[in-house]
C-alpha positions in Angstrom: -52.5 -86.6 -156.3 -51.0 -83.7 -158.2 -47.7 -85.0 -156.8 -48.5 -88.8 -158.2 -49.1 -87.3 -161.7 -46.1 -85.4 -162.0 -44.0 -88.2 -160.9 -45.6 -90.2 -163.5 -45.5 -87.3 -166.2 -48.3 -85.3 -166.0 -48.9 -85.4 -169.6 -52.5 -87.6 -169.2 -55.3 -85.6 -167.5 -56.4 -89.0 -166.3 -53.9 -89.4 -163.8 -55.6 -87.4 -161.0 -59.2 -89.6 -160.7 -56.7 -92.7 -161.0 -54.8 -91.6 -158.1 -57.0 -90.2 -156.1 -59.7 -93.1 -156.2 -57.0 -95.4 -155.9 -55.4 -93.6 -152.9 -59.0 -93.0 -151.0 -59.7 -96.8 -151.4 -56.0 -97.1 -149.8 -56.7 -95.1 -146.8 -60.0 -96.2 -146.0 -58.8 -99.3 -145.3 -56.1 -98.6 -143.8 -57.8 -96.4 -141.5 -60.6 -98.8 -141.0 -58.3 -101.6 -139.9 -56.8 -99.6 -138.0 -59.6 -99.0 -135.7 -59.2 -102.9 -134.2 -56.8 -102.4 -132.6 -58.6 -99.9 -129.7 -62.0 -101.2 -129.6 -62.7 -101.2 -125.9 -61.3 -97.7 -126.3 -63.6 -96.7 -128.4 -66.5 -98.3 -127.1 -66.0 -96.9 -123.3 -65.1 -93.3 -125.0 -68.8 -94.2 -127.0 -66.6 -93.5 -130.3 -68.5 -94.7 -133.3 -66.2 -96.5 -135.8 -67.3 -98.8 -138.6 -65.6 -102.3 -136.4 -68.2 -101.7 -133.8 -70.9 -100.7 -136.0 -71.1 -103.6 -138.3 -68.9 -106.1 -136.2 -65.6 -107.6 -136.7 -66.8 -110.2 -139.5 -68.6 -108.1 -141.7 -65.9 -104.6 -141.9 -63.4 -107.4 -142.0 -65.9 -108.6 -145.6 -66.4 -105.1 -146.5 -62.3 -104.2 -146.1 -61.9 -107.7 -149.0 -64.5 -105.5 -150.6 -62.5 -102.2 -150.5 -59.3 -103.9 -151.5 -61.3 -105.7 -154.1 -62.4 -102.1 -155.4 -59.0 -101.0 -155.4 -57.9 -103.4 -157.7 -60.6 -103.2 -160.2 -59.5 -99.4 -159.9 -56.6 -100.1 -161.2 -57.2 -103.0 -164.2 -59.8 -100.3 -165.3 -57.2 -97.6 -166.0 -54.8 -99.7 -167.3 -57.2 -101.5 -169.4 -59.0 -98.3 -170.8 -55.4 -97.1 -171.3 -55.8 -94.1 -169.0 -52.8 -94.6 -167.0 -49.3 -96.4 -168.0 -49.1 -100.6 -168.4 -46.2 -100.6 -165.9 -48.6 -99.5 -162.6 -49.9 -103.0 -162.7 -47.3 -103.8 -160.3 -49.0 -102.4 -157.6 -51.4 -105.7 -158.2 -49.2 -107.2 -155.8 -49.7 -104.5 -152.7 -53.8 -106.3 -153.1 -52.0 -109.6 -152.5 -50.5 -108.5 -149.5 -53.3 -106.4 -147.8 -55.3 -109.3 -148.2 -52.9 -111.4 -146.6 -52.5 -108.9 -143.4 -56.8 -109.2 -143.6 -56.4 -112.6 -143.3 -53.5 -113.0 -140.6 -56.0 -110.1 -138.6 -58.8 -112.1 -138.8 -56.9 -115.4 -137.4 -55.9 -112.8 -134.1 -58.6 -111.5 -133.1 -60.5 -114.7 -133.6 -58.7 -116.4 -130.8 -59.2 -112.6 -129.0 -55.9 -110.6 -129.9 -55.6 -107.0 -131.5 -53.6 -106.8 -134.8 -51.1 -104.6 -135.3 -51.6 -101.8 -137.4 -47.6 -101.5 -138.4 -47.9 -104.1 -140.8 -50.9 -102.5 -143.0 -49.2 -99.5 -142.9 -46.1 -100.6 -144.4 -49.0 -101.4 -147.8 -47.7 -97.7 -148.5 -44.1 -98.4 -148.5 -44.4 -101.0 -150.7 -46.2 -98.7 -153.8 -42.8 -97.7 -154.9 -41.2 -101.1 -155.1 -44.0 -102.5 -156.5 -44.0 -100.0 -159.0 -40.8 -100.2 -159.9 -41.1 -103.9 -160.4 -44.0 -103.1 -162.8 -42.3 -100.5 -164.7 -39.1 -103.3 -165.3 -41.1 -106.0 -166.0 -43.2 -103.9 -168.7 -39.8 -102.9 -170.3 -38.3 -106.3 -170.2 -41.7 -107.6 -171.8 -41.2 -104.9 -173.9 -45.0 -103.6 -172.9 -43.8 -100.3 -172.0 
């Protein structure tokens, strides 16, 4: 987090709690879909993970949810002014993780596992994203 305000400055002390409730909404779902794809696994090993605990419909609700969150995370600090106009861009990471939820859901409703590749590459797409945002806002002249 202390690395993600530098980057971006350092200069507003309300970086940090941006980054780091935006980053722990990131990883939990990330790490949550992530346990589809070994849930015999886990169920023979008698590991408890939230797929098996609430099902595959409802974590796959709650993981809309979390994205959901994550977004509103973000409009927040922008809108309060807490953190700069051009880190909207990462609206469109939301747009994609909800579109790996979706594809997910389609697999392992006809019994498949999803791969996990694809909702990890969500992180690899932050700095594009950003960038994106950060040349839109100058080109708008919003920066």
């Amino acid at each position: 987090m202390v690395y993600a305000d530098r980057f971006v400055g350092g200069n507003q002390p309300s970086l940090v709690p941006f980054f780091f409730g935006y980053t722990f909404l990131s990883f939990l779902l990330n790490t949550v879909y992530c346990d589809f794809k070994d849930l015999e696994r886990d169920r023979f090993d008698g590991v408890v993970t939230l797929p098996l605990m609430l099902g595959i419909p409802n974590t796959l609700r709650l993981l809309h949810i979390v994205n959901a969150a994550a977004l509103a995370w973000l409009i927040a600090f922008v809108a309060a002014g807490w953190i700069p106009v051009w880190t909207t861009g990462l609206a469109l990471v939301h747009g994609y993780v909800s579109a790996i939820l979706r594809h997910g859901a389609r697999v392992m409703a006809r019994g498949g596992l999803p791969g996990d590749a694809a909702i990890d590459a969500e992180f690899a797409l932050w700095l594009p994203c950003a960038l994106l945002g950060s040349w839109m806002t100058a080109f708008l002249g919003l920066a």
